[in-house]
C-alpha positions in Angstrom: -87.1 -36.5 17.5 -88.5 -34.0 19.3 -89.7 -30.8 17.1 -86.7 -28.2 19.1 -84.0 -30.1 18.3 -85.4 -30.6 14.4 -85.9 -27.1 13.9 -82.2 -26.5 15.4 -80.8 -29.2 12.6 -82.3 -27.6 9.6 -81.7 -23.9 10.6 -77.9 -24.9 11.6 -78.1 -26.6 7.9 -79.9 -23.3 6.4 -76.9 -21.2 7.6 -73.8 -23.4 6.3 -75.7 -23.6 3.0 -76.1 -19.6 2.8 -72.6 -19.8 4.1 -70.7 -21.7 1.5 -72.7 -19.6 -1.1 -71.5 -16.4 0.0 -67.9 -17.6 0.3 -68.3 -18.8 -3.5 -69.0 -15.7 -5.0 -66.5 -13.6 -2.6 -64.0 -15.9 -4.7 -65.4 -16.2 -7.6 -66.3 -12.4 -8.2 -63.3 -10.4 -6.9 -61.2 -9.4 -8.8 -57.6 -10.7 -8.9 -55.2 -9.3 -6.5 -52.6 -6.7 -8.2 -49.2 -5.3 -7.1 -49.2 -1.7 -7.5 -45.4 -0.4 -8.4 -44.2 2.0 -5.7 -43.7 5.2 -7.4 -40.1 6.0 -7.9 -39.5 9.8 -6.5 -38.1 12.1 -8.9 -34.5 12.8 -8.3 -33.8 14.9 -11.5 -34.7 17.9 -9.7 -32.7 17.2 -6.6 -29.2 18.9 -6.2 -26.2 16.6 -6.1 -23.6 16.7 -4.0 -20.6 15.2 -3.9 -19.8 11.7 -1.9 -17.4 9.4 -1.2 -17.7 6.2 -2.5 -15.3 4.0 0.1 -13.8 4.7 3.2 -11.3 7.8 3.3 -9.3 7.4 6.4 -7.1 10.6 7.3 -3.7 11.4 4.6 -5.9 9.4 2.4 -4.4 10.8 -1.6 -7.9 11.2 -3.1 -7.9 9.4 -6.8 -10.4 9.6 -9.7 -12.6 7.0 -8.1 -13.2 7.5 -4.6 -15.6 10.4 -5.4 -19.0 10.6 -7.2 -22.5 13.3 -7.2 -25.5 11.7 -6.0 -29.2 13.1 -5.5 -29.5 15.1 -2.4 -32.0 16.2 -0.4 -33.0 20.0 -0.8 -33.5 21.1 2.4 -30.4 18.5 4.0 -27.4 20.5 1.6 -25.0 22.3 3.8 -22.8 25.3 2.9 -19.4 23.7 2.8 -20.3 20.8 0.4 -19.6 20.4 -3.4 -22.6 20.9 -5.1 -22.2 19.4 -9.2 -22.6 22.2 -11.4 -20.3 24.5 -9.0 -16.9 22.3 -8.2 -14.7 21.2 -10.5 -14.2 17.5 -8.8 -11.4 17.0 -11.0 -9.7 19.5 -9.1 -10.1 17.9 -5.9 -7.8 15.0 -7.7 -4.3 15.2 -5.5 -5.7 16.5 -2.2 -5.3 14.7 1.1 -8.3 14.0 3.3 -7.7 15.7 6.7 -10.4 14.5 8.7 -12.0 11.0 8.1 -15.1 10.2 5.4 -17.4 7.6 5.7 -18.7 5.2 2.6 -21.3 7.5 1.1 -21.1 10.6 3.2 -21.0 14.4 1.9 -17.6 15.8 1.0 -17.2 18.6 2.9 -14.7 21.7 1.8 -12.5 21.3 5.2 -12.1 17.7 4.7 -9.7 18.1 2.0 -6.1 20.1 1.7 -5.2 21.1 -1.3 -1.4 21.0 -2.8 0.5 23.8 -2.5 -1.6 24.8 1.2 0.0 24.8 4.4 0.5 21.5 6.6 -0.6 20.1 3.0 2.4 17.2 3.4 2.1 16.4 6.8 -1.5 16.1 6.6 -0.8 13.4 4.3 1.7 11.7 6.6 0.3 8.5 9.1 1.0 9.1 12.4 4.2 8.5 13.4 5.7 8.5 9.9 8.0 10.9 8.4 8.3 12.0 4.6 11.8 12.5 3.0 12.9 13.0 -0.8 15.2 11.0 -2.7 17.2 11.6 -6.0 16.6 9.2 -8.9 17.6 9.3 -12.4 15.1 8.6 -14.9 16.2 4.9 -16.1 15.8 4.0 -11.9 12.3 5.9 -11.6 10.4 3.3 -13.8 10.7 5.6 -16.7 8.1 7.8 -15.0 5.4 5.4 -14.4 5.8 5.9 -10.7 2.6 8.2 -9.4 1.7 9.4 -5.9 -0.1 6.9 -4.2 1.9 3.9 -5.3 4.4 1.3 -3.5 7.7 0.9 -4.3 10.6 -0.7 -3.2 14.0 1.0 -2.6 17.1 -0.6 -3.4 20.8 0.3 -3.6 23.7 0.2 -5.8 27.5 0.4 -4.3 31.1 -0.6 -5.1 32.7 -2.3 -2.3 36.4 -2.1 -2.9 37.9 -4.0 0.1 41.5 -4.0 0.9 42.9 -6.2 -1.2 44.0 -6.1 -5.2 40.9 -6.6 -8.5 38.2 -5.0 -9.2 35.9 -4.0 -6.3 32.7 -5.7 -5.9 29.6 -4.6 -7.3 26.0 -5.2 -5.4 22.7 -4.1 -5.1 20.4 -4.7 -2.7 17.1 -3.6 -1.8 16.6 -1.9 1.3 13.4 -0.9 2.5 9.9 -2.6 1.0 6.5 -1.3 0.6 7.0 2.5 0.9 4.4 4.8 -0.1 4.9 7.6 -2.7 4.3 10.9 -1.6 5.0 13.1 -4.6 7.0 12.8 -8.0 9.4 16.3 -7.9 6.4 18.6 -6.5 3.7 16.6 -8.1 1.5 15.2 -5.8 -1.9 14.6 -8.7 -1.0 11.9 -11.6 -3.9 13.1 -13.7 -3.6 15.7 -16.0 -5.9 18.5 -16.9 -8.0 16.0 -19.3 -8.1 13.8 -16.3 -6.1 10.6 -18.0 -2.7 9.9 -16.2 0.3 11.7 -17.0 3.6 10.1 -18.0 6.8 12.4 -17.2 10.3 12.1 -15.9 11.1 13.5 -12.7 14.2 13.8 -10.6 13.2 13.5 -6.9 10.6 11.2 -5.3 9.0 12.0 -1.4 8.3 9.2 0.1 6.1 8.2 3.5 8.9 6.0 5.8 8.8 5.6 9.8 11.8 7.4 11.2 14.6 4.6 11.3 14.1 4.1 7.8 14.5 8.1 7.3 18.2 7.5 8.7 19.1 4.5 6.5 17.7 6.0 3.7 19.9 9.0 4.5 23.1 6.8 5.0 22.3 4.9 2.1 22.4 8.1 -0.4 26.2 8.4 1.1 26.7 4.8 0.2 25.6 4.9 -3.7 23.1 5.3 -5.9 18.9 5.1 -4.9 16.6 3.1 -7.2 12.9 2.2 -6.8 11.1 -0.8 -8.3 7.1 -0.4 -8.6 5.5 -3.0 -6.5 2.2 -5.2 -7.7 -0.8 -4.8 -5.9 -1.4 -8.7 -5.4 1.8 -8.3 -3.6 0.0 -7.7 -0.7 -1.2 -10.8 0.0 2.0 -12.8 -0.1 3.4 -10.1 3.1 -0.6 -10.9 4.7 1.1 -14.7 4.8 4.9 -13.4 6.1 3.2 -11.1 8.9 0.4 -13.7 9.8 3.9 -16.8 10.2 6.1 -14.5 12.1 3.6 -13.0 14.5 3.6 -9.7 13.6 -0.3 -9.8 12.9 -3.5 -11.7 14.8 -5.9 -12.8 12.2 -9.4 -12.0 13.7 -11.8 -14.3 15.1 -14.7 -15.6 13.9 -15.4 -14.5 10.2 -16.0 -11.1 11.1 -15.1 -9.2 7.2 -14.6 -5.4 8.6 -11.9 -7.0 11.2 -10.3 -8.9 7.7 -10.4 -5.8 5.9 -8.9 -3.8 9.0 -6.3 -6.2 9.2 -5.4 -6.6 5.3 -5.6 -2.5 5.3 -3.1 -3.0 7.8 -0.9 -4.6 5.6 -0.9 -3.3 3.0 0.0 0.6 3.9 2.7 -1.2 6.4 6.5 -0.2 5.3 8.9 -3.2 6.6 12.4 -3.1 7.0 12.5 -7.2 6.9 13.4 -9.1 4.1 16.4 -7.4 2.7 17.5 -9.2 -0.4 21.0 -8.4 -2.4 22.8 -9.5 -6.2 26.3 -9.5 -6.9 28.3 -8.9 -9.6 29.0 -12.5 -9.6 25.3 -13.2 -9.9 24.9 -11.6 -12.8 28.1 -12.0 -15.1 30.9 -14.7 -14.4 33.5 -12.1 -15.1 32.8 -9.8 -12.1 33.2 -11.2 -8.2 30.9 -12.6 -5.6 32.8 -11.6 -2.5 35.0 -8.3 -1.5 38.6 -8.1 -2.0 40.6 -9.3 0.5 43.2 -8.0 1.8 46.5 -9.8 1.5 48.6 -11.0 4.6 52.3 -10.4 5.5 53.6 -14.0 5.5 56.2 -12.8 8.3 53.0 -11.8 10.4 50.9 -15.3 9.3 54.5 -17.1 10.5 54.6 -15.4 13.8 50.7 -16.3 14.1 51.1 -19.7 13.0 54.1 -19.4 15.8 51.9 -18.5 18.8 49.3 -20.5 18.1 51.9 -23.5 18.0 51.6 -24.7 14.1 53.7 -27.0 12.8 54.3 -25.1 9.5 57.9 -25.2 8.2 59.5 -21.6 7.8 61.9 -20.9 5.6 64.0 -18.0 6.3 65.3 -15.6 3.4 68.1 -13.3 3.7 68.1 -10.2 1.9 71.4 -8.5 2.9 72.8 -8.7 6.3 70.0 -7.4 8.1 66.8 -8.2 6.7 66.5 -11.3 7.2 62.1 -13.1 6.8 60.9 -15.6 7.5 58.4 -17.4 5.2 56.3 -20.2 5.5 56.4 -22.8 3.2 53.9 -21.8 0.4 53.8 -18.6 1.0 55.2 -16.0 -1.3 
């Protein structure tokens, strides 16, 4: 071999050796790799403001949870939002959100309307809806456990007395579903000063209705007398299965879950009309009637019907003095 190509070999060899030493004590003598914990910045000297913690779409009742303070940015506080240590948050409890708050965005002071302020009802109406007050008696207000916010049923109670002889016929049926509560009397907060709920009778309940319903709740007061049941809150998923079979909603596409929550949302602050379900007297006691009286019918007037329409039906006639003279069917009294 020629003396070049030898001297090429052993320095090539010379350089892996020196080579694979220094590699061995690059791993060998560093150090193991540590994770260094970010630091955490301190918030406790931060101001905190108040924020929602859901979505607070517009005539939104604001309740005990759908608030809270969070750190905040010095330099990023505004003038017009609740700052803890200078709001009372539990006196924002009963106010209606006017304009629309996002899931962790700042409460402002013009986002809310207090009770008692002007437009303060019709800022918590829907668009398109109408609020109207009702008169219930205590045993058909749920003993008072009806608060703003909540869905009730309406139903009504009447005596139908017919035309004919007995007792009328008694039945109630419920009316409208799903309806909103406004306010209990002018009570439009269910928490009390020590911020627990508050049990107390009232006389009149406002409720949120569209404006057909406005005019059958109006007749219906003529008619007898107004009660309201307190609906479940799993109800709503039963009425997602009745408005999905008769049409009335399109489920979304795709599993897309803001479009499901749109769409349950939907639902569940819907009033419906459908659906109306009654109980008789009859229903409830085997003493009292399941239809309405009828009226009896003038066996001269059922002969002459019976006539025109060409019956067969015997008729005997009954003489009562020279001149009154009837004639009745056989059977007939």
């Amino acid at each position: 071999m020629e003396p070049k190509k030898i001297a090429l070999l052993v320095g090539a060899l010379l350089i892996a050796i020196a080579a694979a030493f220094l590699a061995r004590s690059m791993f060998t003598g560093a150090p193991a790799p540590q994770a260094d914990a970010a630091a955490m910045p301190d918030t406790s000297q931060l101001p905190k403001v108040l924020v929602a913690t859901k979505q607070l779409p517009v005539g939104t009742i604001v309740g005990p949870d759908d608030f809270r303070y969070q750190a905040w940015p010095k330099e990023l506080v505004e003038t017009p939002y609740f700052i803890e240590g200078k709001a009372d948050q539990s006196k924002l409890l009963g106010s209606v959100v006017r304009t629309g708050i996002s899931a962790g965005q700042p409460v402002t002071q013009g986002a809310l309307i207090q009770p008692g302020d002007r437009g303060f009802l019709a800022a918590a109406l829907a668009p398109g809806m109408r609020a109207i007050t009702v008169p219930v008696q205590i045993t058909a207000s749920v003993a008072g456990f009806i608060f703003p916010g909540d869905r009730v049923d309406l139903m009504l109670t009447q005596s139908v007395a017919g035309g004919g002889d007995g007792p009328p016929l008694k039945v109630a049926e419920t009316v409208l579903h799903n309806l909103r509560v406004l306010a209990t009397d002018q009570r439009t907060n269910p928490l009390g000063e020590d911020g627990k709920p508050v049990v107390q009778p009232y006389s009149n309940v406002t409720i949120e209705v569209t404006p057909r319903m406005a005019e059958k709740i109006t007749v219906a007061q003529t008619l007898g007398a107004i009660s309201l049941s307190l609906r479940s809150l799993a109800d709503n998923s039963s009425d997602l299965e009745a408005a999905l079979a008769d049409g009335d909603v399109k489920a979304p596409k795709g599993n897309d879950p803001t479009a499901e929550k749109m769409m349950m949302a939907s639902i569940a602050n819907r009033p419906l009309e459908k659906g109306e379900t009654f109980s008789t007297g009859g229903d409830v006691s085997k003493f009292q009637r399941r239809t309405v009286p009828a009226k009896p019918v003038d066996p001269s007037i059922a002969a002459a019907a019976a006539a025109a329409a060409g019956s067969t039906v015997p008729v005997v006639r009954v003489a009562r003095g020279a001149a009154n003279v009837v004639a009745v069917p056989v059977g007939g009294k």
